[in-house]
MARTIBA-6301 format. One record per residue (C-alpha): residue number from 1; residue in one letter; x, y, z. Coordinates in steps of 0.5 Angstrom, whole numbers, plus 500, padded with zeros to 3 digits. Each point is the difference from the previous one (the first is absolute). Example, Ala and Ser with C-alpha at 12.3 -4.5 7.8 and 13.67 -1.06 7.14 Angstrom:
1, A, 525, 491, 516;
2, S, 502, 507, 498;
//
This chain:
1, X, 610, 269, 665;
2, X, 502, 495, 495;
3, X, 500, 502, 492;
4, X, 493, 498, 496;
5, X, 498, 493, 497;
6, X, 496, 500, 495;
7, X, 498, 494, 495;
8, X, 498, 497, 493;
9, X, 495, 494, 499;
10, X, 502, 498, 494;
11, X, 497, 496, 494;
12, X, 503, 497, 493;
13, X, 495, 499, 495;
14, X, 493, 501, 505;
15, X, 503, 494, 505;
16, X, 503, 502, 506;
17, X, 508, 500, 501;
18, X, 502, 503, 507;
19, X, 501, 505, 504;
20, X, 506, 506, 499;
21, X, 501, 504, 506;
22, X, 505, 506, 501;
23, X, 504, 504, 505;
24, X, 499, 508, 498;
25, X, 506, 504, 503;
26, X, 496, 505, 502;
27, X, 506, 502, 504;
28, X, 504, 501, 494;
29, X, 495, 503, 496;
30, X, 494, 502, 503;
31, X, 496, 503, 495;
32, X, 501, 495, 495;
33, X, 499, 494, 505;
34, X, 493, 503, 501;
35, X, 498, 501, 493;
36, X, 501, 493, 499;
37, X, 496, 498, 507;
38, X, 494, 504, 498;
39, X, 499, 497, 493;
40, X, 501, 494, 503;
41, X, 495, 501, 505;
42, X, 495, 504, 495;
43, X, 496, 505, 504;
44, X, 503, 506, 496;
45, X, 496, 503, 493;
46, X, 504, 503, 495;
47, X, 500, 508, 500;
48, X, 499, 500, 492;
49, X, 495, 494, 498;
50, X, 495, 497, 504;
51, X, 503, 494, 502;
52, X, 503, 496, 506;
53, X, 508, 501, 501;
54, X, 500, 492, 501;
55, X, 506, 494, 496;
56, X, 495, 495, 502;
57, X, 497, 497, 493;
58, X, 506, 503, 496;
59, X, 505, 496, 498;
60, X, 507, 499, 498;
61, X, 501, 501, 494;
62, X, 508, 500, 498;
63, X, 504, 494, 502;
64, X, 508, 501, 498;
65, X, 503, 493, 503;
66, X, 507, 501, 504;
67, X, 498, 508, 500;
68, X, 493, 501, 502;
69, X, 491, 500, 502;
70, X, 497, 507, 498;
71, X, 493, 501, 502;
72, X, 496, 506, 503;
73, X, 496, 502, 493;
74, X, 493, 499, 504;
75, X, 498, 506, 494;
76, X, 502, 497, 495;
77, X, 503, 494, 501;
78, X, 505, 501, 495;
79, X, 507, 504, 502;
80, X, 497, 506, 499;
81, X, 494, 502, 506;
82, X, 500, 501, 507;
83, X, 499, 504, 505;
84, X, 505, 502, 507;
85, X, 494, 502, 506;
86, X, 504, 507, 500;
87, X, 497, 502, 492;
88, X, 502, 497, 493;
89, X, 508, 499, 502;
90, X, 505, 503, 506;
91, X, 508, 501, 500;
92, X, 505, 495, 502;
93, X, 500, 500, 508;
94, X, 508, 498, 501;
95, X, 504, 494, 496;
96, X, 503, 498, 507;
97, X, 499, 493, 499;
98, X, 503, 496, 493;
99, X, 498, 494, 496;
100, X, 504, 495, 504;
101, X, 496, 494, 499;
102, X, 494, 495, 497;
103, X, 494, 502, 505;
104, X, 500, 508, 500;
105, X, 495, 504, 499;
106, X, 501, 507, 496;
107, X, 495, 506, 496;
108, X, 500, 499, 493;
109, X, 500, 506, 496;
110, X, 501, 504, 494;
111, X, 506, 505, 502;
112, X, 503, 504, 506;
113, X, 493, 502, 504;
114, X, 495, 495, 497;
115, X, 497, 496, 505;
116, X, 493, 498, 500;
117, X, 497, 493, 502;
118, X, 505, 495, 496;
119, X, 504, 496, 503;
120, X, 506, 494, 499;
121, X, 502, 495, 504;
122, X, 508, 498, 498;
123, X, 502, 492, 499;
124, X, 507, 501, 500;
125, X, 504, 506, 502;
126, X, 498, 507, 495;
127, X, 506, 504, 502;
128, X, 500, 504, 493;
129, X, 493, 503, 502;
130, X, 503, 504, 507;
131, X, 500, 506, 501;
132, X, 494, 499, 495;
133, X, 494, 498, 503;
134, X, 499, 499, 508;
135, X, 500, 494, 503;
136, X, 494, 499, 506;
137, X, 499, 494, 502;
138, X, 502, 492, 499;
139, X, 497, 493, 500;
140, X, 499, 497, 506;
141, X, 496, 494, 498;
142, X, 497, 497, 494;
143, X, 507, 501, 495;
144, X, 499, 493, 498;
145, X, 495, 503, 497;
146, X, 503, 505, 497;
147, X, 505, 495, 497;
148, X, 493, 497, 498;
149, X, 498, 506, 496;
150, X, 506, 503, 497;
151, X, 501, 492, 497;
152, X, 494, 501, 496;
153, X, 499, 500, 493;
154, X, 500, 507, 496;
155, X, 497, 504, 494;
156, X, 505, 507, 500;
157, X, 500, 499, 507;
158, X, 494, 498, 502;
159, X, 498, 495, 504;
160, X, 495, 494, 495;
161, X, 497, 499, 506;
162, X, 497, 506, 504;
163, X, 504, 501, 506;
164, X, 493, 504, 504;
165, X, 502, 503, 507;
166, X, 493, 497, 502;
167, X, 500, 504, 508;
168, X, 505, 504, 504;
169, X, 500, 502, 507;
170, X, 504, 503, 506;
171, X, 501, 495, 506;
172, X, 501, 502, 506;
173, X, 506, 501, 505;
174, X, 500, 492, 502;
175, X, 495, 497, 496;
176, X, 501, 494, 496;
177, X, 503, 501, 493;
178, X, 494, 495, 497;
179, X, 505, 495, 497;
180, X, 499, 493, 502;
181, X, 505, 495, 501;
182, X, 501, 496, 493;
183, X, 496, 493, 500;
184, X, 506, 496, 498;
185, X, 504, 504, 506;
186, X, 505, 503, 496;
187, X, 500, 507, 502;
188, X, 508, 502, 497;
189, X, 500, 505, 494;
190, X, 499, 497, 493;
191, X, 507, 503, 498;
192, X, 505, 501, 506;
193, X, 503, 506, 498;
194, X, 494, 502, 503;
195, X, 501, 498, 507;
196, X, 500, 506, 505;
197, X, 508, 498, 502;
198, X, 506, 496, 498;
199, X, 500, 493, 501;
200, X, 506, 495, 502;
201, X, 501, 494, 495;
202, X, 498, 496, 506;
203, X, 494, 504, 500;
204, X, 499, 499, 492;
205, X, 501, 493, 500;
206, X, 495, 500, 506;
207, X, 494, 503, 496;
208, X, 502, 497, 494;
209, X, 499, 493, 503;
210, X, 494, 502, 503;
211, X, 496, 502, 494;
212, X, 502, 495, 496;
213, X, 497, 496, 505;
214, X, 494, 503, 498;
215, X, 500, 499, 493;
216, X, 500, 492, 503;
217, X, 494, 502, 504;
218, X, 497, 503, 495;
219, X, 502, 494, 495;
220, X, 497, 494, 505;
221, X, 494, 504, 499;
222, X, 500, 501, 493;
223, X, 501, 507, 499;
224, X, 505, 500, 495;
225, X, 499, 506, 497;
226, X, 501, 502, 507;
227, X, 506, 496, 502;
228, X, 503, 503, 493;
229, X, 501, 506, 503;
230, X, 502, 498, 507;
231, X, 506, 496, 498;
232, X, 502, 506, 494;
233, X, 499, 506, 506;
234, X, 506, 494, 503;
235, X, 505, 500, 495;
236, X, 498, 508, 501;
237, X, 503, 500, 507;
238, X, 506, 496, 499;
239, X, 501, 505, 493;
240, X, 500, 505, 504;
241, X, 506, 497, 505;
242, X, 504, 498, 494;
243, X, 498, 498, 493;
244, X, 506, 496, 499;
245, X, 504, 499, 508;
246, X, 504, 494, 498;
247, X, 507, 504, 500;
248, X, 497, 504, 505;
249, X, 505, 501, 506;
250, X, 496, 504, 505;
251, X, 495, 494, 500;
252, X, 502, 493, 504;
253, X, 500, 494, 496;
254, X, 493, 497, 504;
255, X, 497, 508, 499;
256, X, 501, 498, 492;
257, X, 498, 492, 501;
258, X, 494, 503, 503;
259, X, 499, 506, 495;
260, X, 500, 494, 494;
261, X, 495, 496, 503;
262, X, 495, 504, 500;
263, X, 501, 503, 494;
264, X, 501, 493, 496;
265, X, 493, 497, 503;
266, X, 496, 506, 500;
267, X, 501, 500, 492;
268, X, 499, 493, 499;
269, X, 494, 500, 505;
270, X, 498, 507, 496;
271, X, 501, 496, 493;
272, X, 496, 495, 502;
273, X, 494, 505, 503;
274, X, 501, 503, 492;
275, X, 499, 493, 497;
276, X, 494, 499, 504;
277, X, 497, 507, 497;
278, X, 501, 498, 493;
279, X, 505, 507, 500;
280, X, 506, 495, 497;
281, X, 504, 505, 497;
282, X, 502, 504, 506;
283, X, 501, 492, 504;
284, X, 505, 499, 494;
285, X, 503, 506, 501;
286, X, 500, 498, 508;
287, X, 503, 494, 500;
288, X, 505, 502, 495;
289, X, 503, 505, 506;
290, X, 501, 494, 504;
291, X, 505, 496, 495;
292, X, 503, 507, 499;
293, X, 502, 500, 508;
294, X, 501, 493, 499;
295, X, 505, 502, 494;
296, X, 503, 505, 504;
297, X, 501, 497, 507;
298, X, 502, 493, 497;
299, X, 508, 502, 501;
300, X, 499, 501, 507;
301, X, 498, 494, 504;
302, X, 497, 503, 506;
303, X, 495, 503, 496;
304, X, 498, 497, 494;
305, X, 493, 498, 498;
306, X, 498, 492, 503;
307, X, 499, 496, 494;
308, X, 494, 499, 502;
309, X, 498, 507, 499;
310, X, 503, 500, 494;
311, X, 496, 495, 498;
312, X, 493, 503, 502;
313, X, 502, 506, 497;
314, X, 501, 496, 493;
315, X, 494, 496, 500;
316, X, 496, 508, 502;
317, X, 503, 502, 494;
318, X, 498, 495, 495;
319, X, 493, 500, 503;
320, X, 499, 507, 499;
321, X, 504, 500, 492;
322, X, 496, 494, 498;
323, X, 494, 504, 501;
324, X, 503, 507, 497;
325, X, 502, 496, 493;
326, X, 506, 500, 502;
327, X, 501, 491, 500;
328, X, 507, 499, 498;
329, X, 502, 504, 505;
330, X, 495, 496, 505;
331, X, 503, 494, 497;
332, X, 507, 502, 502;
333, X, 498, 503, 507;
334, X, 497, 493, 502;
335, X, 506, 495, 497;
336, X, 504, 504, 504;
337, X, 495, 500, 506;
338, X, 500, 492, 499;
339, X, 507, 500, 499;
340, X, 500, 503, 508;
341, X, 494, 495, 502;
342, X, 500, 494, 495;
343, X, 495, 496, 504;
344, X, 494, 507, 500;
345, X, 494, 497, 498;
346, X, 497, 508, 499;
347, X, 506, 502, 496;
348, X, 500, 494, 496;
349, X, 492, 501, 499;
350, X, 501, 507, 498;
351, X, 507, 498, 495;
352, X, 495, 496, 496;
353, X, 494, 505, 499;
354, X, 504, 504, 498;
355, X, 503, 496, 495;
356, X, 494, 497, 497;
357, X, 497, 507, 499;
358, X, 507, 501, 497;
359, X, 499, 494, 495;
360, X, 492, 502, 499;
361, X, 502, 507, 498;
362, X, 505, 496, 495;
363, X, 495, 496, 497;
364, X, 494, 505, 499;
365, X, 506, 505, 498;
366, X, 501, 495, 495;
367, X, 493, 499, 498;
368, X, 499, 506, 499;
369, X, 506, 501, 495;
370, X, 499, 494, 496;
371, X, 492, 504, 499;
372, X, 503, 505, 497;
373, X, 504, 496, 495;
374, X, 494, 495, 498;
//
């Protein structure tokens, strides 16, 4: 028979954000692997207080990113509760397995012997809590959002938001895992250290492509915030390739022609679905990344950026500097763009906003002064 699974149904700030699924290695830790199966499932009541041994309305309340989720207080909510279905606490069943990778599900506790119902989940490799605390599980499902928690903003280590465990369970040897295939049919992980196995360039390349397809789906469609996402999870892929392959031997000239294509218009598609929502800092700090590659790329003629590109990047960039009180360096931005693309009608329009909110600035500055010496 096959190790348990169990899952999480999961809701941030009362609205419903997923489901979690888990492998429990009831092969390697049988005894551990039952006590989280049971207070997923519920049906226990504690020895001590008149109180079902359940996660399900408890939530996870400490979130240290590029470390950990930790929840299981279904006591006191706090760090400092919990129940094991075995009484108060129960000892360390063996450290056999270690703390290798994000997606890892391990007892929490308060010294050697200490375990009850707390618990974590890992989101990089831990392997200084070894020989410490027993790994009984993994994610099988539902990392993205993990990854989705564990960015969430904190208090001391507390979600502002409460991350609330509104139902658990067991799923039978064969059921279905209850997670639907996402609505805009991108079902890669969010993060793609996350993926159950290493993949090739050509296979990142591929993925990288496909979700920035994605983002333009959603983009058409007018989902900005959406397709934002979309294209950051693509530049995501390619970082996770090489974040600066240009010299990189092992990778073909068509590989980096490709890895660059992408990137270069998934950030200027991003940069724009920015503008769009009115987020005009990050679309600044977006289109600047693509003149950066253009400086960077510009002394090698098979990968430097199109002026085009460089164009629209520029052009991207003082739109968004105008509007965050930034409009000289709009103005330079836009007079390099026209520079590029002189016969623009959009840029030469924009140019002379900004330059007229500049010399209205001036006057009204002017007024201003001239009142306080009257």
């Amino acid at each position: 028979m096959s190790n348990p699974r169990t899952y999480f149904d999961i809701t941030i700030d009362s609205k419903p954000a997923g489901r979690i699924v888990f492998e429990l290695f009831k092969d390697v830790v049988p005894k551990t692997a039952e006590n989280f199966r049971l207070l997923c499932l519920g049906t226990e009541t504690s020895k001590t207080r008149n109180i079902p041994l359940s996660y399900k309305g408890s939530i996870f309340h400490r979130v240290i990113k590029s470390f950990m989720l930790q929840g299981g207080d279904f006591t006191d909510h706090n760090g400092r509760g919990g129940e094991s279905i075995y009484g108060e606490r129960f000892e360390d069943e063996n450290f056999e397995l270690k703390h290798t990778k994000a997606g890892l599900l391990s007892m929490a506790n308060a010294g050697p012997g200490t375990n009850g119902s707390q618990f974590f989940v890992t989101t990089v490799a831990t392997p200084h809590l070894d020989g410490k605390h027993v790994v009984f599980g993994k994610v099988l499902k539902g990392m993205s959002l993990v990854r989705r928690i564990e960015n969430l903003p904190t208090k001391d280590d507390r979600p502002l938001q409460d991350v609330v465990i509104a139902d658990c369970g067991e799923l039978a040897e064969g059921q279905d895992d209850g997670v639907p295939v996402p609505a805009d049919g991108d079902s890669y992980e969010e993060y793609p250290e996350d993926l159950p196995d290493e993949k090739q360039p050509d296979e990142l390349l591929k993925i990288a492509g496909e979700i920035k397809a994605f983002g333009n789906d959603l983009f058409k469609k007018g989902q900005f915030d959406a397709a934002s996402e979309k294209y950051a999870k693509a530049v995501r892929y390619l970082d996770a390739l090489h974040p600066a392959p240009e010299d990189l031997s092992e990778l073909s000239i068509e590989q980096k022609k490709a890895y660059f294509s992408i990137k270069v218009s998934s950030l200027l598609n991003r940069s724009m679905s920015l503008l769009k929502t009115s987020s005009y800092t990050d679309a600044s700090e977006t289109a600047s990344r693509v003149l950066s590659l253009s400086t960077t790329l510009s002394t090698n003629p098979d990968l430097a950026i199109s002026s085009t590109d460089r164009c629209k990047a520029l052009f991207r960039r003082g739109q968004a500097r105008a509007k965050i009180s930034q409009q000289e360096e709009a103005v330079e931005d836009l007079k390099a763009a026209l520079e590029i693309s002189p016969e623009d009608k959009l840029i030469q329009r924009e140019l002379a906003v900004v330059q007229k909110g500049i010399r209205d600035r001036a006057e009204r500055e002017k007024r201003a002064y001239a009142k306080m010496f009257a």
